[in-house]
C-alpha positions as CSV (number, residue, x, y, z in Angstrom):
1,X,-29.6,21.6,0.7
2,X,-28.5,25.2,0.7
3,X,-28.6,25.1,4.4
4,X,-25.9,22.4,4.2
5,X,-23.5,24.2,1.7
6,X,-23.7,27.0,4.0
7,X,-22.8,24.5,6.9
8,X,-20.4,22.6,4.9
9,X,-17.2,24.2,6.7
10,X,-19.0,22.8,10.2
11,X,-19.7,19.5,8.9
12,X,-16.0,19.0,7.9
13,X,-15.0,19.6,11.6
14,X,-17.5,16.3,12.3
15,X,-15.9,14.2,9.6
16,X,-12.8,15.3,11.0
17,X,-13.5,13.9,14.1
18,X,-15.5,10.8,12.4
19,X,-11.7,10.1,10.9
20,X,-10.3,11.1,14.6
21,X,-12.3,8.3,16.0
22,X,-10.3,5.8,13.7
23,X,-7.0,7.0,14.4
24,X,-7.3,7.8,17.9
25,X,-8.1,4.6,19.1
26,X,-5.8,2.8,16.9
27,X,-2.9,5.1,18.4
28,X,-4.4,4.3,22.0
29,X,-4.1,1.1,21.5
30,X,-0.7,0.7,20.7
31,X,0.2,2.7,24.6
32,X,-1.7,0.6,25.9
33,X,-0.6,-2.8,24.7
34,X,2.1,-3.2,27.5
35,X,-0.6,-2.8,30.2
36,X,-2.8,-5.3,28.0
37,X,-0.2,-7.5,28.3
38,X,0.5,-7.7,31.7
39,X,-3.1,-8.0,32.1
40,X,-4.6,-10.3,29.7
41,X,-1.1,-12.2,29.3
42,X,-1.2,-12.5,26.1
43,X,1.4,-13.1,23.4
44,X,3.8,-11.2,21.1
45,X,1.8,-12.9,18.5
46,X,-1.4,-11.8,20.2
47,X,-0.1,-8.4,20.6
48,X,0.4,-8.4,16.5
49,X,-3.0,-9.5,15.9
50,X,-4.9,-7.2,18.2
51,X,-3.4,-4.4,15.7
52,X,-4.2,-6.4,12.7
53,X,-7.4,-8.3,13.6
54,X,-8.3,-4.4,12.9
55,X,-6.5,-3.5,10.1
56,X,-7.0,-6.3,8.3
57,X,-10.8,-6.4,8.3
58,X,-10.6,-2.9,7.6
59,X,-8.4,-2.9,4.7
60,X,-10.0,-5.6,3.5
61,X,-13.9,-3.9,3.7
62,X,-12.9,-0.7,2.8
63,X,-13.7,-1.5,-1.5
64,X,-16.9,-3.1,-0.1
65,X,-18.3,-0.2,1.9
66,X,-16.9,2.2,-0.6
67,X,-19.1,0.5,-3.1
68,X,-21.8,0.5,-0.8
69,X,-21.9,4.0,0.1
70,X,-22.0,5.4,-3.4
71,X,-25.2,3.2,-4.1
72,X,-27.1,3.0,-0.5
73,X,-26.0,7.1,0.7
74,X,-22.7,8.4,2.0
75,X,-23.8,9.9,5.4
76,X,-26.1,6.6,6.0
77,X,-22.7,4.4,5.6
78,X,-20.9,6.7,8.1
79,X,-23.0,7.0,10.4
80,X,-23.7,3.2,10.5
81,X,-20.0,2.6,10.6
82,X,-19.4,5.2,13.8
83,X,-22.6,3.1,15.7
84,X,-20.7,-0.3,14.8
85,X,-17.1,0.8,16.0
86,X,-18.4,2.7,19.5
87,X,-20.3,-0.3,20.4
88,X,-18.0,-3.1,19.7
89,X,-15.5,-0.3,21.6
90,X,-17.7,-1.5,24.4
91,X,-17.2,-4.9,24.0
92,X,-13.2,-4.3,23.7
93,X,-13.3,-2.3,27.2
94,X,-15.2,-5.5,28.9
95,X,-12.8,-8.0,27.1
96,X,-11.6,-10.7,29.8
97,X,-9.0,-12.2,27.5
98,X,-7.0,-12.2,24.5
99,X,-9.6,-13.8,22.2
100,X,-12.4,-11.8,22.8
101,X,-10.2,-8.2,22.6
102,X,-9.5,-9.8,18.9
103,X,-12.5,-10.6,18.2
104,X,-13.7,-6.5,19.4
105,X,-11.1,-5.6,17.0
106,X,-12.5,-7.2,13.9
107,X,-15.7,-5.6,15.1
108,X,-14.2,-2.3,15.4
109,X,-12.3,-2.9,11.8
110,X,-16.0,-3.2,10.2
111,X,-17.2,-0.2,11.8
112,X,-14.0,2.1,10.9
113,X,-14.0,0.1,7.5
114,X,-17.6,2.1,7.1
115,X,-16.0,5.6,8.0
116,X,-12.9,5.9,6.2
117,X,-14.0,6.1,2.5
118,X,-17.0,7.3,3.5
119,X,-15.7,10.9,4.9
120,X,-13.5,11.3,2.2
121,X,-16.1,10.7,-1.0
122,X,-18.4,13.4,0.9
123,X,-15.3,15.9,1.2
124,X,-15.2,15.0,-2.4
125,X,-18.3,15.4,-3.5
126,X,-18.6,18.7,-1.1
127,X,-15.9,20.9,-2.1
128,X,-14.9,22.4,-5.3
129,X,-11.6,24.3,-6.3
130,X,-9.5,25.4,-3.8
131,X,-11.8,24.9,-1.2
132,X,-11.2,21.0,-1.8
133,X,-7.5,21.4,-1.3
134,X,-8.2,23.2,1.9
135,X,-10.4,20.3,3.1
136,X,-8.3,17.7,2.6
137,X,-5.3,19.1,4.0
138,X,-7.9,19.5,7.1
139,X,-8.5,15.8,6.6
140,X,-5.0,14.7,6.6
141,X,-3.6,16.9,8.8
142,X,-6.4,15.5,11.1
143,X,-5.4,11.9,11.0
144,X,-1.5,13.0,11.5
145,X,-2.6,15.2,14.6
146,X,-4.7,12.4,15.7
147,X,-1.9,9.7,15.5
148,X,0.1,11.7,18.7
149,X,-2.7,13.3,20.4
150,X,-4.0,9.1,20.7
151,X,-0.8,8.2,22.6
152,X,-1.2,11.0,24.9
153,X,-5.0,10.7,25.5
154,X,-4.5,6.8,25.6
155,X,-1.6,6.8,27.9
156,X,-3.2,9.2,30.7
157,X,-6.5,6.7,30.2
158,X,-4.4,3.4,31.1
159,X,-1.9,5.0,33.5
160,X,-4.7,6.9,35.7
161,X,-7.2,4.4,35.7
162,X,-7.2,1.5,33.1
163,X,-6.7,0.7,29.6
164,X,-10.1,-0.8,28.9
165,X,-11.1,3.1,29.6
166,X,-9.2,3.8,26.4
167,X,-11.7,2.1,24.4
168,X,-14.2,3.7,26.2
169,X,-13.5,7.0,25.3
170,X,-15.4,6.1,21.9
171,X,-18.3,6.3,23.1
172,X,-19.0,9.9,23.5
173,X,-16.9,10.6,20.7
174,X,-19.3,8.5,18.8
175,X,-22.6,10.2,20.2
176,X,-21.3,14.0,19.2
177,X,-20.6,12.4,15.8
178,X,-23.7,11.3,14.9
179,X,-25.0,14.2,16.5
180,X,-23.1,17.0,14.7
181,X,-23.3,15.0,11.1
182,X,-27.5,14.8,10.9
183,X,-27.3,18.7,11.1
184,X,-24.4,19.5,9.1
185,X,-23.6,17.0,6.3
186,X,-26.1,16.7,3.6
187,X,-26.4,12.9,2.2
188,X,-25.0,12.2,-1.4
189,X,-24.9,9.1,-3.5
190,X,-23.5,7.9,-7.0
191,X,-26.2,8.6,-9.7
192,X,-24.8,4.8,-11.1
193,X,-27.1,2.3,-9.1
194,X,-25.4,-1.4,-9.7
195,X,-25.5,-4.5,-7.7
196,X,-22.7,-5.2,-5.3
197,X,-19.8,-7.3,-7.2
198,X,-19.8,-9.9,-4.6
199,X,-16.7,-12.2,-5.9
200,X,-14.7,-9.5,-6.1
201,X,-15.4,-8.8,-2.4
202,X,-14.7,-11.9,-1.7
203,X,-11.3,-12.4,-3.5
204,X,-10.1,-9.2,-2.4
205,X,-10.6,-10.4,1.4
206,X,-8.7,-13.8,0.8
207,X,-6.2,-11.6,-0.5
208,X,-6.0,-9.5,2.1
209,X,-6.2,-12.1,4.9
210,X,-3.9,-14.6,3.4
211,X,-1.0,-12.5,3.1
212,X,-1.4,-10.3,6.5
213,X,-2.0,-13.8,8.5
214,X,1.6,-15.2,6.7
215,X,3.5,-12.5,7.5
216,X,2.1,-12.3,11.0
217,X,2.5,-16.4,11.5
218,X,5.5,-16.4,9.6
219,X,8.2,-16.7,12.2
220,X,5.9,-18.8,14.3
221,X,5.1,-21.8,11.4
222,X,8.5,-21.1,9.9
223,X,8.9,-18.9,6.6
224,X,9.7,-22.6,4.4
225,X,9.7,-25.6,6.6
226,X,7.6,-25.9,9.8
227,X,8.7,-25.1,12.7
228,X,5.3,-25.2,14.8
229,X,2.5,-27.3,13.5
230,X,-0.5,-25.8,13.5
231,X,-3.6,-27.5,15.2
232,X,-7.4,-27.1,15.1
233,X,-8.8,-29.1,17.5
234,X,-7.3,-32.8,16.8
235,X,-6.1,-32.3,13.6
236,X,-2.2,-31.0,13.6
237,X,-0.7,-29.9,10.2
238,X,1.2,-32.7,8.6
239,X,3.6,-32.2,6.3
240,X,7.3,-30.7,6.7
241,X,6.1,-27.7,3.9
242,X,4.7,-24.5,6.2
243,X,1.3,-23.5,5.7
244,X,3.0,-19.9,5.0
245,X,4.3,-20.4,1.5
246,X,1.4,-21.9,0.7
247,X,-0.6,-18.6,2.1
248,X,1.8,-16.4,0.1
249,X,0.5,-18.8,-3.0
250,X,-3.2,-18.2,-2.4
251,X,-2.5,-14.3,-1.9
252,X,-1.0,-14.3,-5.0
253,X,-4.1,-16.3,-7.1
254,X,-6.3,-14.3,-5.4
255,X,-5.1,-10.8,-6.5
256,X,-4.5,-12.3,-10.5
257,X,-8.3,-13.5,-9.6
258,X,-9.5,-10.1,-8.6
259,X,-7.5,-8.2,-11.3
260,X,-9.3,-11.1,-13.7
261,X,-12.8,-11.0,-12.9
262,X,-13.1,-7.0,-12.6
263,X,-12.2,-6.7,-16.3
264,X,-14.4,-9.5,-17.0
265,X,-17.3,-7.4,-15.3
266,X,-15.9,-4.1,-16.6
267,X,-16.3,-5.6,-20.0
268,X,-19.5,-6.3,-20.0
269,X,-20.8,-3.4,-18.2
270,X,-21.3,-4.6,-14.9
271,X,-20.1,-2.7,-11.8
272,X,-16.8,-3.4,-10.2
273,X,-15.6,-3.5,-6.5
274,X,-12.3,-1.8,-7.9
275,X,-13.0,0.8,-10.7
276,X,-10.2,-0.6,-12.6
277,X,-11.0,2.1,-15.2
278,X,-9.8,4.8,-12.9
279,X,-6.2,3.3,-12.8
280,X,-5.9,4.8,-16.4
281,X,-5.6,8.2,-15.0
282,X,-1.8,8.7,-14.1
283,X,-2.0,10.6,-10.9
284,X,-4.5,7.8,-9.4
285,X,-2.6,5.0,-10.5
286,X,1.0,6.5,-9.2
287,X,-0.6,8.3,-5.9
288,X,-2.0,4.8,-4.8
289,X,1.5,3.3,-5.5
290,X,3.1,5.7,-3.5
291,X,0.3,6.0,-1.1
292,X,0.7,2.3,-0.2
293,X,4.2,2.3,-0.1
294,X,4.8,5.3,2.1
295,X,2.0,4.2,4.8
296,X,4.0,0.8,4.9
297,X,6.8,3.1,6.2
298,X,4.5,5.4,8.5
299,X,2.1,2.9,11.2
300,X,4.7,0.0,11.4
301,X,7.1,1.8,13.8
302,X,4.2,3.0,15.8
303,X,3.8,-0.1,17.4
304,X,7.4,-0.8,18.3
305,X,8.3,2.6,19.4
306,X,5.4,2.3,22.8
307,X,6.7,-1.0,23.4
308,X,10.3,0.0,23.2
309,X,9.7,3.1,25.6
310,X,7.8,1.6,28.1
311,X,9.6,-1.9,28.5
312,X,13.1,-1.0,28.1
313,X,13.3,2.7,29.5
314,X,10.7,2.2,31.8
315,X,8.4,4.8,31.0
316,X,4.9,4.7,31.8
317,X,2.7,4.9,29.5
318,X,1.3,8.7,30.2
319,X,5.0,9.2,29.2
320,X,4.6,7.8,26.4
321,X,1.7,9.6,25.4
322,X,3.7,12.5,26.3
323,X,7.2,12.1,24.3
324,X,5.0,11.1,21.3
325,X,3.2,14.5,21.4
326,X,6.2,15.6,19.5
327,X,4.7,14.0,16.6
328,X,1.5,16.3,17.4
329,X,3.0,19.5,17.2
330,X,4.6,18.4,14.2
331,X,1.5,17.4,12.5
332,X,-0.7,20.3,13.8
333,X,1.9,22.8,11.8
334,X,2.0,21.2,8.5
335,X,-1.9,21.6,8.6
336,X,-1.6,25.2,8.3
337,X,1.3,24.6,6.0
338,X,-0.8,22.6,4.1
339,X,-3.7,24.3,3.8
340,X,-1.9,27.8,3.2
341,X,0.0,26.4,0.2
342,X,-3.1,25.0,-1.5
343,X,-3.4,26.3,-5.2
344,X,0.3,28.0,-4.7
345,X,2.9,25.0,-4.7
346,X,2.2,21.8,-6.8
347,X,0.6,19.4,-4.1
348,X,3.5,16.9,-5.2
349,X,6.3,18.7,-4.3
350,X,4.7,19.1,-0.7
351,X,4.3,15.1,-0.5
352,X,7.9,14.8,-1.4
353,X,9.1,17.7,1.4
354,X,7.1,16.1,3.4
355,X,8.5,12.3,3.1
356,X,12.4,13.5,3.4
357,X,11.4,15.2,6.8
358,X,9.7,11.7,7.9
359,X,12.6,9.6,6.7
360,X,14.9,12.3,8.4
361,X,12.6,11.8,11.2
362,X,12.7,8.1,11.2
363,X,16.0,7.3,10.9
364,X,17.2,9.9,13.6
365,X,14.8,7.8,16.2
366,X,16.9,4.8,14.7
367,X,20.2,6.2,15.6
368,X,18.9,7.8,19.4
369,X,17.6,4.4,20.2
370,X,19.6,2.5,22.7
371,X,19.1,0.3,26.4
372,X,20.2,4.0,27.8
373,X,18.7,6.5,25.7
374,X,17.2,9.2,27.3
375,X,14.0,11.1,26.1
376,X,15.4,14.7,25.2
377,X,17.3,13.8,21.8
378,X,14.5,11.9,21.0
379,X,11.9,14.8,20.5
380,X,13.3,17.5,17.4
381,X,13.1,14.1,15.2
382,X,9.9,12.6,16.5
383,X,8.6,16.6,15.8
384,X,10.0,16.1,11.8
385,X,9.0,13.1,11.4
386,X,5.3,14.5,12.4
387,X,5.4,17.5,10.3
388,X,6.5,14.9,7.3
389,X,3.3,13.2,8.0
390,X,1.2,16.3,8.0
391,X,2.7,17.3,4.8
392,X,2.4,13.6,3.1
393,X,-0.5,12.7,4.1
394,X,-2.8,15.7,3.4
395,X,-1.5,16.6,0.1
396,X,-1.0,13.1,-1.3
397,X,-4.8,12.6,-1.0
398,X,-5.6,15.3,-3.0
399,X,-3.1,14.3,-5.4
400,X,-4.8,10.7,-5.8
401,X,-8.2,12.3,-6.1
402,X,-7.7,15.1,-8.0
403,X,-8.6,14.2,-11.2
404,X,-11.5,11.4,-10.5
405,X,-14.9,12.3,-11.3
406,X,-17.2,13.1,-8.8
407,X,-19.8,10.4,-9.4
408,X,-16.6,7.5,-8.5
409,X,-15.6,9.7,-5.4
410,X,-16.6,7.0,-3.0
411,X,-15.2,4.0,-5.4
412,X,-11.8,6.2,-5.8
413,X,-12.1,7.5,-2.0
414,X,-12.1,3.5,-1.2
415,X,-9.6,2.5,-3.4
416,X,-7.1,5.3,-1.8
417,X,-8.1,4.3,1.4
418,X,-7.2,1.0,0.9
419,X,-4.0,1.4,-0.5
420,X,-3.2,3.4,2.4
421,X,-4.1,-0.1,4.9
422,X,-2.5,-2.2,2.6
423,X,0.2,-0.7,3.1
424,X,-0.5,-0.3,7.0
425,X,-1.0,-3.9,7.5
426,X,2.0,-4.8,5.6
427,X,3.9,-2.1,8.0
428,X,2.9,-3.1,11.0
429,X,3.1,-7.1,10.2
430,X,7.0,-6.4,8.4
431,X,8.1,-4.0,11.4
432,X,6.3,-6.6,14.2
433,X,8.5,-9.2,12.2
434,X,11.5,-7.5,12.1
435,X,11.4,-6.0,15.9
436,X,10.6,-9.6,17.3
437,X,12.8,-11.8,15.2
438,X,15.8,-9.3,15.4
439,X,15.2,-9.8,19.6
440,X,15.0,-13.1,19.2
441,X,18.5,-13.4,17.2
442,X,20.5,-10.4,19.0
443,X,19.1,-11.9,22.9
444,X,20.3,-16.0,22.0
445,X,23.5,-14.5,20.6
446,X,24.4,-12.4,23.3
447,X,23.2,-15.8,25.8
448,X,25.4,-17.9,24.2
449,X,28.5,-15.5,24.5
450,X,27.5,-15.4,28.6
451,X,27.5,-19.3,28.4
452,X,23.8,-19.7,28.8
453,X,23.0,-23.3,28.6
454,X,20.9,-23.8,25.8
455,X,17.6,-25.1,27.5
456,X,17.5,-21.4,29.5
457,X,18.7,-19.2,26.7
458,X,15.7,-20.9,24.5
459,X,13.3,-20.1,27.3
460,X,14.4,-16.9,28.3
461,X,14.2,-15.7,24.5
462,X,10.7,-17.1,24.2
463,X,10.0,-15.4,27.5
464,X,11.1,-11.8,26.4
465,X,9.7,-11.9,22.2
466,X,6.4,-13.9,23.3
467,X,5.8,-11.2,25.9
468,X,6.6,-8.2,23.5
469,X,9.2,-7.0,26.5
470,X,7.2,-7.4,29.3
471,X,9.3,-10.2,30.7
472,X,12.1,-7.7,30.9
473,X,11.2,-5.9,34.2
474,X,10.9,-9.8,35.8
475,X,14.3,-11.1,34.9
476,X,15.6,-7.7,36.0
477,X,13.7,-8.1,39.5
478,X,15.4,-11.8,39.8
479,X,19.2,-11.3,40.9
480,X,20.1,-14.6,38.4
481,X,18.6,-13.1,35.7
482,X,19.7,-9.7,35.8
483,X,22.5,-10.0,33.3
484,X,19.7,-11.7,30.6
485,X,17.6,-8.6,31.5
486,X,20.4,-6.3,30.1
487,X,21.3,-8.3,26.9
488,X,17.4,-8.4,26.3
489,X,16.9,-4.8,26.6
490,X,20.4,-4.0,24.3
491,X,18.6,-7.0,22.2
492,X,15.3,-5.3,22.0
493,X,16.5,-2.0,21.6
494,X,18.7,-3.3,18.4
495,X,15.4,-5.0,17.2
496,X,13.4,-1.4,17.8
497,X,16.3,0.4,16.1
498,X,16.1,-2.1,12.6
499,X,12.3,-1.7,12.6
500,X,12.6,2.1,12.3
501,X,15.3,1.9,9.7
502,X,13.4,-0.5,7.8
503,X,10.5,1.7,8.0
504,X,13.1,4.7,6.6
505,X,13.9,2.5,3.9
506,X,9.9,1.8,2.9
507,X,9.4,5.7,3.1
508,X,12.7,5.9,0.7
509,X,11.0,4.1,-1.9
510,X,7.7,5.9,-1.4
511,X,9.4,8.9,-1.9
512,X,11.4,7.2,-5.1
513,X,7.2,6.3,-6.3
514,X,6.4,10.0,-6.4
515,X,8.8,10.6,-9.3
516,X,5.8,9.0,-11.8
517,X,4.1,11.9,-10.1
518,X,5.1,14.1,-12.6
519,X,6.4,18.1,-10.8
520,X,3.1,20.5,-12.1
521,X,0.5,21.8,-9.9
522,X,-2.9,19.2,-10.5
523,X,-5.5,22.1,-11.9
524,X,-9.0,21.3,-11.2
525,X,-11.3,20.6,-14.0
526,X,-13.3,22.8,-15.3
527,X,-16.8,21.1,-13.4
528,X,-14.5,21.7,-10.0
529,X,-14.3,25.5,-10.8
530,X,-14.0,27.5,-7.3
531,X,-17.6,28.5,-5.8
């Protein structure tokens, strides 16, 4: 054991990396969607779900495996979870279609639903003092770092040979992992050995999956009446109600359910998936508000933003990668900013510095966006909006955690985390929404005014939304089309430019949530005393 508290600095650099192997190929991903979808052909819808097939499952295991880790070993759960997301990374990079890359993805979600609480209850139960503020500035510095190194590393990957190579990158990322966290990282678990509250599991993944699959589906089924009926083999939805509402409904039962039956358990001394009893400390209960909130703002405009550059200015997706290393060099400074303030400024006051330089960031990609923007005026906001997302990210962590007790690290560490998807998901499934049904709207309007007969407007609006853009380039290439190419890339850039204030607005209010917050500097208690 001593031998791993003197290693304990080198075995943060591996669970750095274990949380770089999350966020990288989530960030790759989104690059590499347009060459996905001229080479699978699948759907805007599709596109949606082959970033929330993963978030989904992973926001919706995290409280599981958080659970899990604490009773079965923290390292054990990690390492389990990087084995799980390299290989189904394999079965992404061989996918032949849009189905089975979806399916990869809920693979992948499990495996990165293993990692992600995991890494942060053993920087928890690691570091003491100071030294814990340190680490997780590391920690979220890492995962804003990783966010634009992913575009860059994902876009060379697709442009100079493929994008199923971008998947494949985990695979020796995965192999030094393991390596590197056997010899450095000592295993810990929660002295509180309980059974697995298995309803609770189970409620908080209808939850989850209910109200991520509406707001997806939403502007395909209609948001009230149908539009499209849904079928599963012969049977086709019959009424004129839209199964959405009714999704929305069953969200909503099932989080009353899950709130319900974790009392009941709590009162009678059983374990819960959610320590509800934590949420009676303030800084947890408000951090995980804001924490939600704010990431809601953060990932959604990542997945318009690649689309937007690539199939409206043309870029390739090396480019891409490229522009969006802005965010990188943002990111990489507020990690020493981060880390050097630790103990001196009142980690708060750093999470709100840090938001109004990502909702200066934000909305100044908003106002650049345009069918002719070029890439230059792009960059000084695309660099504050990345240090905003150093800054947030690494200090509202340790706000959240601060005052939990060690032996709940990984049941607090999983509740965090899944605030933080939550409110991912809900970002990238709002944004998607907003970006495609803006399109649609702006691109039938602007039709109409050129006297596009109704038949050909409807079909050259499904065209350009249910390709996510790609259909762009083709009516551009056709001399009949070419005018319908320009209103859909003024339509699409209007639909990129509203995502990006929307997701301004979200990271508004998360800034608004870290008023409960409170202004003093969280002091460690007296167990966490420096060593």
């Amino acid at each position: 054991m001593e031998r791993y508290v003197r290693l304990r600095w080198l075995g943060l650099v591996f669970i750095s990396i274990a949380v770089s192997l999350i966020i990288v190929d989530s960030t790759i991903v989104n690059v590499a969607i347009p060459a996905i979808v001229e080479d699978l052909g699948i759907t805007s819808t599709e596109v949606q779900w082959v970033q929330e097939s993963y978030t989904l499952v992973f926001a919706s295991l995290l409280l599981v495996f958080g659970s899990l880790a604490d009773r079965f070993g923290r390292r054990r759960v990690m390492l389990i979870g990087v084995v799980v997301f390299a290989l189904s990374s394999v079965f992404a990079a061989l996918s032949p279609d849009g189905g089975m890359l979806i399916l990869a993805r809920l693979a992948q979600g499990v495996g990165g639903a293993m990692i992600l609480p995991t890494t942060l209850s053993i920087i928890n139960a690691t570091f003491r003092g100071r030294e814990r503020g340190i680490a997780f500035a590391v920690w979220g510095s890492t995962i804003g770092g990783m966010a634009a190194v992913g575009p860059l590393l994902g876009g060379w990957l697709t442009t100079a040979y493929s994008w199923r190579w971008a998947f494949g990158i985990n695979i020796p990322l995965g192999i030094i992992i393991v390596i590197g966290v056997l010899l450095t990282v000592a295993e810990s678990r929660s002295d509180r050995i309980s059974r697995v509250d298995v309803v609770g599991a189970a409620l908080s993944i209808v939850a989850m999956g209910s109200l991520v699959f509406g707001l997806i589906e939403g502007r395909t089924y209609g948001w009230w009446l149908i539009d499209t009926r849904p079928q599963i083999g012969d049977w086709v939805w019959p009424w004129e109600l839209s199964p959405i509402p009714l999704l929305f409904a069953v969200a909503v039962i099932a989080v009353i359910g899950f709130i319900v039956w974790g009392r009941h358990r709590e009162r009678a001394g059983k374990s819960t998936l959610l320590a509800l009893r934590l949420f009676s400390i303030s800084s947890f209960r408000n951090g995980n508000i804001a924490a939600a909130v704010v990431s809601l703002g953060e990932f959604g405009i990542i997945l318009a933003l690649p689309l937007w550059l690539q199939f409206v200015l043309g870029f390739e997706a090396v480019q891409t990668g490229l522009l969006l290393l802005a965010l990188a060099g943002g990111s990489f400074l507020a990690s020493g900013v981060a880390g050097a303030s630790s103990g001196k400024i009142a980690p708060v006051w750093v999470v709100r510095v840090g938001l109004i330089a990502e909702i200066v960031g934000v909305a100044g990609v908003g106002f650049m966006i345009g069918p002719d923007a070029s890439w230059g005026p792009l960059i000084p906001f695309l660099f504050v909006y990345g240090l905003g997302v150093g800054l947030a990210t690494a200090q509202l962590t340790g706000v959240v955690l601060a005052e939990v007790p060690v032996a709940d690290s990984g049941a607090a560490s999983g509740t965090q985390s899944t605030s933080r998807q939550i409110g991912a998901a809900l970002g990238v499934a709002v944004l998607g929404t907003v970006l495609f049904t803006s399109t649609a709207g702006i691109l039938a309007t602007s039709l109409d005014e050129r006297g596009v007969p109704a038949a050909q407007r409807d079909q050259i609006v499904s065209a350009v939304v249910d390709s996510a853009g790609a259909a762009i380039s083709g009516l551009e290439a056709n001399a009949a089309t070419a005018d319908a190419a320009e209103d859909a890339k003024a339509a699409f850039s209007e639909g990129t430019r509203y995502a990006a204030w929307t997701a301004a607005g979200f990271l508004a209010l998360g800034l608004l949530a870290t008023v409960s917050l409170g202004s003093a500097t969280v002091r460690a208690r007296p167990e966490e005393a420096e060593v």
